[in-house]
Backbone bond lengths (Angstrom), bond angles and torsions (degrees), N, CA, C in turn:
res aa  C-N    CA-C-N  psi(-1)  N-CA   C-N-CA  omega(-1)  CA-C   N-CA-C  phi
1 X - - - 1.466 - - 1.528 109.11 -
2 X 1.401 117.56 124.54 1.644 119.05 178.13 1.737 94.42 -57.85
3 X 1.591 89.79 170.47 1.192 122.44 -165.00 2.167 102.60 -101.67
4 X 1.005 112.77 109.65 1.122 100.00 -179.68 1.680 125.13 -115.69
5 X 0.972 111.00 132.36 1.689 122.73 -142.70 1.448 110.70 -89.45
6 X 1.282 125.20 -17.54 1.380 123.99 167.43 1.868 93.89 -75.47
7 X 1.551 126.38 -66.01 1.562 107.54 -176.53 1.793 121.22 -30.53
8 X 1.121 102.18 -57.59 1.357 139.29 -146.73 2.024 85.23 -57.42
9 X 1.772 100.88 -52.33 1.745 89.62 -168.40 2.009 85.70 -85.07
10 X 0.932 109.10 -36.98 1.593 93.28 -175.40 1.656 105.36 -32.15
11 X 1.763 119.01 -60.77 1.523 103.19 -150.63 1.800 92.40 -81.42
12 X 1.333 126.50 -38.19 2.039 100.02 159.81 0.908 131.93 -33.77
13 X 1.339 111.37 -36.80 1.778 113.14 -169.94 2.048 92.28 -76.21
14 X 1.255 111.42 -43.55 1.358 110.07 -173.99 1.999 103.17 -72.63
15 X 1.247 115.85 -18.56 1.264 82.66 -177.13 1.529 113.51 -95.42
16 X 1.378 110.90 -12.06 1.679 114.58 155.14 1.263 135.77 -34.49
17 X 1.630 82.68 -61.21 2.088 91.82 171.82 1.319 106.74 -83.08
18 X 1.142 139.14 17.96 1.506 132.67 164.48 2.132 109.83 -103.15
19 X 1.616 91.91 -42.35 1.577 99.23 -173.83 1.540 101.29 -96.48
20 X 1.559 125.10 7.99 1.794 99.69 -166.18 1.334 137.12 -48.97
21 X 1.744 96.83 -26.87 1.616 111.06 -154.97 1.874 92.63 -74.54
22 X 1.217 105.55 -64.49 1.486 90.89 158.14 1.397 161.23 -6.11
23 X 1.107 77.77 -87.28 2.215 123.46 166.88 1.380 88.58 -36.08
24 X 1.203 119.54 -68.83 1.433 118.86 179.49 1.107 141.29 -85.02
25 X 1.569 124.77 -12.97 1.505 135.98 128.59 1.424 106.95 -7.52
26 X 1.815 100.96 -74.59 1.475 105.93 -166.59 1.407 130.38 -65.63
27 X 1.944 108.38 -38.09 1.169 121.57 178.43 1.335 109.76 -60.47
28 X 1.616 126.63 -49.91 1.059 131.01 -159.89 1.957 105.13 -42.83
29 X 1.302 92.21 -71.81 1.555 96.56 178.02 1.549 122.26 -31.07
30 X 1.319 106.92 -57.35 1.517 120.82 -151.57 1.585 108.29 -120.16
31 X 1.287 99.68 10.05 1.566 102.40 168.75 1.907 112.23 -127.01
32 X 1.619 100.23 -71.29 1.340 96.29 177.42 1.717 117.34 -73.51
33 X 0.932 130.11 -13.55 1.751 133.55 161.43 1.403 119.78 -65.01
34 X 0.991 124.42 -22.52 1.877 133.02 163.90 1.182 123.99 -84.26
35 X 1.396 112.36 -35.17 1.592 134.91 170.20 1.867 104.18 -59.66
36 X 1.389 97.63 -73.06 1.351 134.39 173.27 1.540 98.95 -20.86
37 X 1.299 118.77 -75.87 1.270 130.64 -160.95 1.900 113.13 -71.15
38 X 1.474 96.46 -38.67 1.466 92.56 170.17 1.200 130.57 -86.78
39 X 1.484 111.67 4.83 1.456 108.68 170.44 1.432 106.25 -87.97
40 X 1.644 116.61 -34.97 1.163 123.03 179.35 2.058 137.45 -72.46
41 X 1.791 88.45 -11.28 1.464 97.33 -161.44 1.814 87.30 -120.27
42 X 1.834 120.00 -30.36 1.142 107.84 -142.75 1.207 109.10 -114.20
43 X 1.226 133.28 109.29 1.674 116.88 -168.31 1.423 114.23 -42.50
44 X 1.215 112.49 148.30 1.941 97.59 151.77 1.000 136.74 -66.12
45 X 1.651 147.97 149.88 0.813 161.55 -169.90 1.933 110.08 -67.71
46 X 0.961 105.50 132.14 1.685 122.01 -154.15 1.555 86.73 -77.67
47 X 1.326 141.35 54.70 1.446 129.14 -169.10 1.428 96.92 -95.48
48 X 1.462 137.29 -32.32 1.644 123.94 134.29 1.623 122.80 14.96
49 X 1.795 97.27 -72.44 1.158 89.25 -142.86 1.913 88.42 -102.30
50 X 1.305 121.08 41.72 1.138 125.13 165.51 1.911 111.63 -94.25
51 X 1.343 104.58 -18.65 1.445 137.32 -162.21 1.411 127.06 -100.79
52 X 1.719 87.16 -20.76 2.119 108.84 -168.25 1.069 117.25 -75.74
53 X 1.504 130.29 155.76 0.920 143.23 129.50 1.611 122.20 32.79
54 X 1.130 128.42 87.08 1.708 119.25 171.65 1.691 105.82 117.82
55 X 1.210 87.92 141.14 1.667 87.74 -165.45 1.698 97.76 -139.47
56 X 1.602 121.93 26.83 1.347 122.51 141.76 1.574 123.63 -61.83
57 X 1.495 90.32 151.30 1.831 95.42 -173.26 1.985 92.92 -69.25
58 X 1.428 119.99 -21.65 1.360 106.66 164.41 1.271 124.79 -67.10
59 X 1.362 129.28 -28.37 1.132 134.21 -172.50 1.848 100.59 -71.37
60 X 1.152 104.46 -43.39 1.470 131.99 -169.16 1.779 96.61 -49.80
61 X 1.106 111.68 -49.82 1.371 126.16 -149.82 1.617 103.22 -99.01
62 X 1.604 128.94 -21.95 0.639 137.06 -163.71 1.919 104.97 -91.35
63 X 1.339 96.30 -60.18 1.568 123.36 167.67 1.856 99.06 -48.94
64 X 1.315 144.17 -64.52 1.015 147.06 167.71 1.828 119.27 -38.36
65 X 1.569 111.86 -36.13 1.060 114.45 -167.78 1.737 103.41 -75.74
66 X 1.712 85.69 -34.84 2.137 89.95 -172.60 1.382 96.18 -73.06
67 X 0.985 127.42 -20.04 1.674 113.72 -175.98 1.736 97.31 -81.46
68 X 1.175 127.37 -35.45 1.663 122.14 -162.27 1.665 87.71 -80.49
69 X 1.115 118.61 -22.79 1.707 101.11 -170.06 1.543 101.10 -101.77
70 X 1.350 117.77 -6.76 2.063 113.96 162.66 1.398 87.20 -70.56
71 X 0.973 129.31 -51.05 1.681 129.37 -136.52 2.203 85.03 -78.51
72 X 0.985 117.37 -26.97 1.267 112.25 -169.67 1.826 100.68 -88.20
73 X 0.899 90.58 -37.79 2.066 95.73 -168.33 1.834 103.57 -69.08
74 X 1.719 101.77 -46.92 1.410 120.66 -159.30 1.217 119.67 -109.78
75 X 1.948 120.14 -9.13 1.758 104.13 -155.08 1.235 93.13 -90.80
76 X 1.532 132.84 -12.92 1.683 127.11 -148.39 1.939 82.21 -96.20
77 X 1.282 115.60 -27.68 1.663 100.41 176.93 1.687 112.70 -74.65
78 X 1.615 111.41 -23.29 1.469 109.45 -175.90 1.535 100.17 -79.46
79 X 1.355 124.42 -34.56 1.614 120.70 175.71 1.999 115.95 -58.20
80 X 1.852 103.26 -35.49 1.362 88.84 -173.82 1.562 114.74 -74.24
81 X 1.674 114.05 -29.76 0.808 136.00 172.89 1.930 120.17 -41.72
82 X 0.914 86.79 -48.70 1.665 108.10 -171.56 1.315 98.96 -84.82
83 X 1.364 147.84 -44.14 1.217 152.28 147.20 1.955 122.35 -28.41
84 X 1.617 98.15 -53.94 1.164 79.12 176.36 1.314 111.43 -85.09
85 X 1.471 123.77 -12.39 1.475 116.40 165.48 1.378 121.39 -32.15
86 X 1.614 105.19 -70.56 1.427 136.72 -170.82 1.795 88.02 -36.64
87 X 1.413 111.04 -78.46 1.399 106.59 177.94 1.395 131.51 -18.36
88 X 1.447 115.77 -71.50 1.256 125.25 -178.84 1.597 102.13 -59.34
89 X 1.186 115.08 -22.52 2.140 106.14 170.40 1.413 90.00 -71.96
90 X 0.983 138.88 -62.54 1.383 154.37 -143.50 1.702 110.60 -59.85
91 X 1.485 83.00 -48.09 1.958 103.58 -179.42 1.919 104.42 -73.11
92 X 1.202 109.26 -48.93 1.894 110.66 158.23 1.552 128.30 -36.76
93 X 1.358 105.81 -70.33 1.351 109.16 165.28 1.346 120.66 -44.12
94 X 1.703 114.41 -36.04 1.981 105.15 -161.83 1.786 71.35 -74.01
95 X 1.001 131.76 -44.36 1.240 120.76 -138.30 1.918 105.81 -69.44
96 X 1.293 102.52 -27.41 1.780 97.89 162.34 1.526 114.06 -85.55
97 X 1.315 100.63 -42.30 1.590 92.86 -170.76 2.031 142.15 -120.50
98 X 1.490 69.30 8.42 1.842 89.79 166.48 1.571 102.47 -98.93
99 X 1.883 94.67 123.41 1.120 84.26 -178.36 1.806 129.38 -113.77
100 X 1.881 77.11 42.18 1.568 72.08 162.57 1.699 105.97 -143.52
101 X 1.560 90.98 62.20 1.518 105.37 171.31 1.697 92.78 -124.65
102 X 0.861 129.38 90.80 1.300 136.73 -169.15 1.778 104.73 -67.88
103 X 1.660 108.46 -30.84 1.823 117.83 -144.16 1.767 84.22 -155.25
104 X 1.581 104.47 145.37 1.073 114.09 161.91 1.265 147.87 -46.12
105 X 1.601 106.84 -20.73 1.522 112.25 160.70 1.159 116.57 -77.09
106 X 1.270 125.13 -36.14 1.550 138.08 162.90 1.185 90.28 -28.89
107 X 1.226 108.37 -108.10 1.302 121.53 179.89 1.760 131.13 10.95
108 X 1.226 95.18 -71.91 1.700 104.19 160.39 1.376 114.77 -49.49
109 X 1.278 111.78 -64.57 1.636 107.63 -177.41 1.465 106.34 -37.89
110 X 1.529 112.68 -61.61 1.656 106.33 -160.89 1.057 95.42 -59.63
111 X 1.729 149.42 -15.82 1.499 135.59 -103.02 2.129 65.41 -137.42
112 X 1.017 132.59 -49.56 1.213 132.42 168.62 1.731 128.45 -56.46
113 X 1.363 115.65 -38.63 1.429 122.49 151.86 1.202 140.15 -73.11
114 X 1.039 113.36 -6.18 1.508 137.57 145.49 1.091 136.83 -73.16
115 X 1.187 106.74 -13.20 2.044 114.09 -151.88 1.341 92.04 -96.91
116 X 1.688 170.10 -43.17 1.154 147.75 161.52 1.462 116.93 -52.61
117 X 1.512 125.92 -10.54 1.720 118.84 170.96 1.715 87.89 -102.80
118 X 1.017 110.77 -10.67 1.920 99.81 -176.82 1.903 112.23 -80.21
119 X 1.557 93.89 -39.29 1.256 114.58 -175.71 1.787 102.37 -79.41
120 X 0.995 140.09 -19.26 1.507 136.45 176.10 1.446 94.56 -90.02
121 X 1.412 148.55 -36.97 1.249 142.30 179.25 0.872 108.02 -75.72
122 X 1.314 119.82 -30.03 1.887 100.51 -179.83 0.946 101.34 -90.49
123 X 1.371 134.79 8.52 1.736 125.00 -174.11 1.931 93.01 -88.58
124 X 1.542 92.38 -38.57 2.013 96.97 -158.84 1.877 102.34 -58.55
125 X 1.495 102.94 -19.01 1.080 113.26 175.51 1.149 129.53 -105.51
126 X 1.056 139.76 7.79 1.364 174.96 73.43 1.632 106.83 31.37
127 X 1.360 77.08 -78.44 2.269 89.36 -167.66 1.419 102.23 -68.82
128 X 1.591 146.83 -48.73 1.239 131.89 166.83 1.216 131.92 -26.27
129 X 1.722 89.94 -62.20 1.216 109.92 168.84 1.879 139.47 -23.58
130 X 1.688 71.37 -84.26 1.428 96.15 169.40 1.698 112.78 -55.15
131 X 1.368 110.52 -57.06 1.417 103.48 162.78 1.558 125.33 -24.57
132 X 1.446 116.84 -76.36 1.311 144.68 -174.70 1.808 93.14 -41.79
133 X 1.522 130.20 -65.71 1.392 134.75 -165.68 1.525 112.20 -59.26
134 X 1.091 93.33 -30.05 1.863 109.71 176.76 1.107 124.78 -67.05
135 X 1.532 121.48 -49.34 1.269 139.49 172.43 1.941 122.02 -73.75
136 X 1.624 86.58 -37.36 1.269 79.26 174.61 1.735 67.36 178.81
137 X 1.777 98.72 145.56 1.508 108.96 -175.14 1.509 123.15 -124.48
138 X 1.929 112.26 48.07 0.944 155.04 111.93 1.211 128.48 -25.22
139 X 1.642 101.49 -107.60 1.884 103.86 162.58 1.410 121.00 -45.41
140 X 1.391 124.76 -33.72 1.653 112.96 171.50 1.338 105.96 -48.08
141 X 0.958 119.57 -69.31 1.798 136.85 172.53 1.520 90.34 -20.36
142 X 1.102 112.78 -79.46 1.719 109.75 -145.41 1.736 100.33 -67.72
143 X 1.211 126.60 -42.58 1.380 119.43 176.37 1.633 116.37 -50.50
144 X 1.201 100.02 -51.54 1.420 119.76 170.23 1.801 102.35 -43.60
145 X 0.990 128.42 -55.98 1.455 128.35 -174.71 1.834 106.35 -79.06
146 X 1.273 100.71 -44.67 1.815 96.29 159.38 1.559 106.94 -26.18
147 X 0.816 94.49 -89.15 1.556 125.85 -159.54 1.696 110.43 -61.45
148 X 1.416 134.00 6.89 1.128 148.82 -114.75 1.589 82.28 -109.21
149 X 1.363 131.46 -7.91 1.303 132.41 -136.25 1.294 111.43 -147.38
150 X 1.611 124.82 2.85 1.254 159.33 -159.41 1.436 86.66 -74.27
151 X 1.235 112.78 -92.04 1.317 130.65 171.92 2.006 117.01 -0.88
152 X 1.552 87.43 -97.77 1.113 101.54 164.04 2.150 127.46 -45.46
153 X 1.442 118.78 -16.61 0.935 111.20 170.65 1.474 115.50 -80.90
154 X 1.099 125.57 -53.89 1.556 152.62 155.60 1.998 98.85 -5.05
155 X 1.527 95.97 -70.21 1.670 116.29 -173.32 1.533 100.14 -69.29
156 X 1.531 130.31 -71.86 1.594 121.84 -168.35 1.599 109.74 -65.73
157 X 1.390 95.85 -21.29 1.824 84.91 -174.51 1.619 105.58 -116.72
158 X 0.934 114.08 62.39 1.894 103.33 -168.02 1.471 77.20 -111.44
159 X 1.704 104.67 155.27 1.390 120.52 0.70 1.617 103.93 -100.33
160 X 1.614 102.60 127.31 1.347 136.12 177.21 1.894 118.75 -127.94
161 X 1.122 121.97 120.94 1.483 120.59 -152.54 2.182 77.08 -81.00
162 X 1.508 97.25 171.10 1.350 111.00 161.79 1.406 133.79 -58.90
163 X 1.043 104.56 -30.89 1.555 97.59 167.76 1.366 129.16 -68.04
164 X 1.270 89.38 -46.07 1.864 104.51 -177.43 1.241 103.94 -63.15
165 X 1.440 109.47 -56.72 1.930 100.90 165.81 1.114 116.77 -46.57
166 X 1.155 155.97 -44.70 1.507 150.87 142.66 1.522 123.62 -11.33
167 X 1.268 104.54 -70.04 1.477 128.82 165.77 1.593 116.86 -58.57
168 X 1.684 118.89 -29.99 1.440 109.08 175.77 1.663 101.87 -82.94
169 X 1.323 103.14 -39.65 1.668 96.00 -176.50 1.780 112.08 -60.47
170 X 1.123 131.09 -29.80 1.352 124.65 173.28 1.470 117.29 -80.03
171 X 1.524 123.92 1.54 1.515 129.99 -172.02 1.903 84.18 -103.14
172 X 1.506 104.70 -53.79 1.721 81.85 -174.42 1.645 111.56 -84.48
173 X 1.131 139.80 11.60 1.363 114.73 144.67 1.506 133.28 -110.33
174 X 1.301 100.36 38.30 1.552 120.65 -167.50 0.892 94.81 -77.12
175 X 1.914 125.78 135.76 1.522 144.82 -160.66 1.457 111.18 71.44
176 X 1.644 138.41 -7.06 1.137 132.24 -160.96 1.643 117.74 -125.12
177 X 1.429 106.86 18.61 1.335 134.77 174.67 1.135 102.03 -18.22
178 X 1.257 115.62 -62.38 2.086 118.06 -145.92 1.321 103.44 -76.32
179 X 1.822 116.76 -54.75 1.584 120.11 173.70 1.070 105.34 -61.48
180 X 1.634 162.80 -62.63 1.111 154.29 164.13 0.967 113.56 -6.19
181 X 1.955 112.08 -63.93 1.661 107.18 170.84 1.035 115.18 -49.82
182 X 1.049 125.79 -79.51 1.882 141.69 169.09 1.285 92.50 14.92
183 X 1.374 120.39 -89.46 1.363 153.62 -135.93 1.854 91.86 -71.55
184 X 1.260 114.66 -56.61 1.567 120.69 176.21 1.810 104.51 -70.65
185 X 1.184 116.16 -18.32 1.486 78.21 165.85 1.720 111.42 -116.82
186 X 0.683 114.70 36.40 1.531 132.65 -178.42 1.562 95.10 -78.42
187 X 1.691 124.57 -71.57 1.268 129.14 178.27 1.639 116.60 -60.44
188 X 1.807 106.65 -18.13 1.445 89.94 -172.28 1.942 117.87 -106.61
189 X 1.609 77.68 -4.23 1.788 91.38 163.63 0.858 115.62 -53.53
190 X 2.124 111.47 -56.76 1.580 128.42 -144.23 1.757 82.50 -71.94
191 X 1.615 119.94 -43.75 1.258 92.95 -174.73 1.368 137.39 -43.00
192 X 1.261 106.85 -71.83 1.322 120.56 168.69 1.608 124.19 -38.29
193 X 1.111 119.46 -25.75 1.379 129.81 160.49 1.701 122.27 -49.86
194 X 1.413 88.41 -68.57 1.817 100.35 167.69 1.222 108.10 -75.53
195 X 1.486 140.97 -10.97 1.810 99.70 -171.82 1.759 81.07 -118.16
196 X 1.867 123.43 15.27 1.664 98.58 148.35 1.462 135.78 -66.46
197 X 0.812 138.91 -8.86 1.653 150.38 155.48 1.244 107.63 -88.90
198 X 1.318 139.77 -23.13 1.742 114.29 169.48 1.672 102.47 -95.62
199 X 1.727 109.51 -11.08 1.237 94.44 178.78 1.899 123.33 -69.70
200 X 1.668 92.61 -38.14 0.953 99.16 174.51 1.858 127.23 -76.17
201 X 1.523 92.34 -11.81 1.818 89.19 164.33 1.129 133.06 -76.76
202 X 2.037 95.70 -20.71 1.800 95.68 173.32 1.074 125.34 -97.83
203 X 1.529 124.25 7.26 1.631 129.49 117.16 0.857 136.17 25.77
204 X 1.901 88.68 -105.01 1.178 133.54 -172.64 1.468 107.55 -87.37
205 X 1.205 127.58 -11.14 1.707 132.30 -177.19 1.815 115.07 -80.15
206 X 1.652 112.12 10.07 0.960 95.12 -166.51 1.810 150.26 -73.20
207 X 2.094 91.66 -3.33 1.102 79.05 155.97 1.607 90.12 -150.14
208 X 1.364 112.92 92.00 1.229 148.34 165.17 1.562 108.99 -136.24
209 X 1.312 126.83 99.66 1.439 127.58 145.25 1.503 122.51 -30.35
210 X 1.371 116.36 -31.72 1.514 106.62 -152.24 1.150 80.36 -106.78
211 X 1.666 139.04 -57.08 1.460 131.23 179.92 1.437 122.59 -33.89
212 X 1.836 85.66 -39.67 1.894 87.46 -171.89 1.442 113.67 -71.72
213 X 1.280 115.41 -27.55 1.756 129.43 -176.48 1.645 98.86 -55.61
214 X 1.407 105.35 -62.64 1.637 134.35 -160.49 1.596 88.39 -38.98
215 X 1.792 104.81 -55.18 1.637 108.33 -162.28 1.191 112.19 -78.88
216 X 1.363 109.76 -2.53 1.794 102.79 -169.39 1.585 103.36 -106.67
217 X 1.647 124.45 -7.79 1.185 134.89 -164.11 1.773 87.38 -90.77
218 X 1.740 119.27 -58.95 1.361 120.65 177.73 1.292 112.95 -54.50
219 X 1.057 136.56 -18.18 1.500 136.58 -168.96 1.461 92.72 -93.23
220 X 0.861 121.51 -28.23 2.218 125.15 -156.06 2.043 90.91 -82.57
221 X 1.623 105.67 -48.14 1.340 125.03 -156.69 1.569 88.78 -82.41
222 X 1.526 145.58 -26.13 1.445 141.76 -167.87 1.902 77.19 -80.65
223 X 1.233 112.13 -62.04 1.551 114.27 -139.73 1.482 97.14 -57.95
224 X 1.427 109.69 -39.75 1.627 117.07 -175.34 1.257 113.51 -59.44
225 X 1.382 146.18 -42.23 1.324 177.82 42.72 1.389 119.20 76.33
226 X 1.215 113.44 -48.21 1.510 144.25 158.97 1.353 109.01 -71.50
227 X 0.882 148.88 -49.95 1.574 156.02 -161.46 1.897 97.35 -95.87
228 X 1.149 111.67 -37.11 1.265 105.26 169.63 1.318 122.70 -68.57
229 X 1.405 106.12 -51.35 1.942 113.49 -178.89 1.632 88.91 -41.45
230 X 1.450 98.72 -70.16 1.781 101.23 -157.76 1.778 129.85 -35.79
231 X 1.735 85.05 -44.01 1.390 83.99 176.06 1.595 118.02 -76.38
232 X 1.836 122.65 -12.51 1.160 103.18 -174.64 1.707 109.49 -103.81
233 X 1.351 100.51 20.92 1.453 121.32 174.22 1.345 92.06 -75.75
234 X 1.426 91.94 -72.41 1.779 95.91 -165.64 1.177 129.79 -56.21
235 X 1.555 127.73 -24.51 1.272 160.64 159.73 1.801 85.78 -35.85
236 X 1.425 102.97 -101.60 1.776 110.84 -174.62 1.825 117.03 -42.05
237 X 1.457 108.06 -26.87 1.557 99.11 179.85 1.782 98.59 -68.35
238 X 1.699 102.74 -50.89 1.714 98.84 177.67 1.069 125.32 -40.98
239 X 1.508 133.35 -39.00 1.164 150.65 -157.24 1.576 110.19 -77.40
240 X 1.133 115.05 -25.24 1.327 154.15 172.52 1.390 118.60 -82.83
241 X 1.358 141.13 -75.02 1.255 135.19 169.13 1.962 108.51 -107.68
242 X 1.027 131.13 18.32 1.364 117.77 148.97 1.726 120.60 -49.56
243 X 1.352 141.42 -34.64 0.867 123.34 166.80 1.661 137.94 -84.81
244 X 1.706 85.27 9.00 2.045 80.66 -173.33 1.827 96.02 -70.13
């Protein structure tokens, strides 16, 4: 049975306003507080100047060097960061669909023994991804909706290594490419939507304290927000084809 994309955000949108007080209990911590902090403490990543101006093998080498020395000062804070993200997705999902997280602390626990096979799956999906959006942000989309189900396979069906979760999520939405996308870029539009005005305030905030806070608080609240849709996307698509 296709996947149909008006149901699919209807019952997210319904399980939000039923779980929010929660939902955001959990996110708050481990979603918008990692976000939060690296917009506020961590420069961005010079991916600019991978793109700039000059097309000497000096230029080449020069532009390469500022990125190897962000990546040395800054990447090990974007990894913890992104880690405890992954978690707090991780700790959501047990919490609909592991079913022997009965209660929100549950939840975490399993949502913690999981998180090095959670964190290698979202990486395998990750680099396509990201690949695919870069080149053209189409195929990001559609891998992204492949794979839309990673998550949730990992948690209802564990123990399942990362790959195979990979491989089960592309067996149950096989034929359903386009809504899959749909559905995956739905959460990654809304992002980009909300953190264009704090992106562009933390810019321009650079030596404003209060601007820079303002932009790093909207950026924390997109990421939290975003990470929520997705997982309760994926939640209702599972709910839906987990048993073919």
């Amino acid at each position: 049975m296709p996947i149909a994309i008006r149901p699919v955000l209807a019952d997210a949108w319904g399980l939000f306003r039923r779980d929010r007080d929660w939902l955001l209990r959990v996110a708050g911590p481990f979603v918008f507080l990692p976000a939060f902090a690296l917009a506020l403490l961590v420069p961005s990543a010079p991916v600019a100047l991978l793109s700039g101006a000059g097309t000497s093998e000096a230029d080449a080498l020069a532009r390469a060097a500022r990125l190897t020395a962000w990546m040395r000062s800054y990447g090990g804070w974007y990894l913890l960061a992104n880690a405890v993200s992954l978690f707090g997705a991780a700790a959501l999902l047990s919490a609909y669909l592991d079913g022997r997280a009965p209660d929100i602390r549950t939840a975490l626990k399993r949502a913690g023994t999981l998180l090095p096979r959670y964190f290698l799956a979202m990486t395998l999906v990750a680099v396509p991804t990201g690949a695919g959006l870069y080149l053209w942000v189409l195929p990001g989309l559609y891998v992204m909706g492949r794979a839309l189900l990673v998550g949730p396979v990992l948690i209802a069906e564990r123990p399942v290594s990362a790959l195979a979760a990979l491989t089960r999520s592309f067996a149950l939405s096989r034929g359903m490419g386009v809504p899959m996308m749909a559905l995956a870029a739905t959460s990654v539009l809304g992002a980009l939507i909300l953190t264009q005005p704090f992106a562009a305030l933390e810019l321009a905030a650079r030596r404003s304290v209060v601007a820079a806070v303002v932009a790093a608080v909207g950026l924390g609240v997109a990421a939290m927000l975003a990470t929520i849709a997705q997982v309760l996307i994926a939640v209702s698509v599972y709910r839906r084809l987990g048993t073919r």
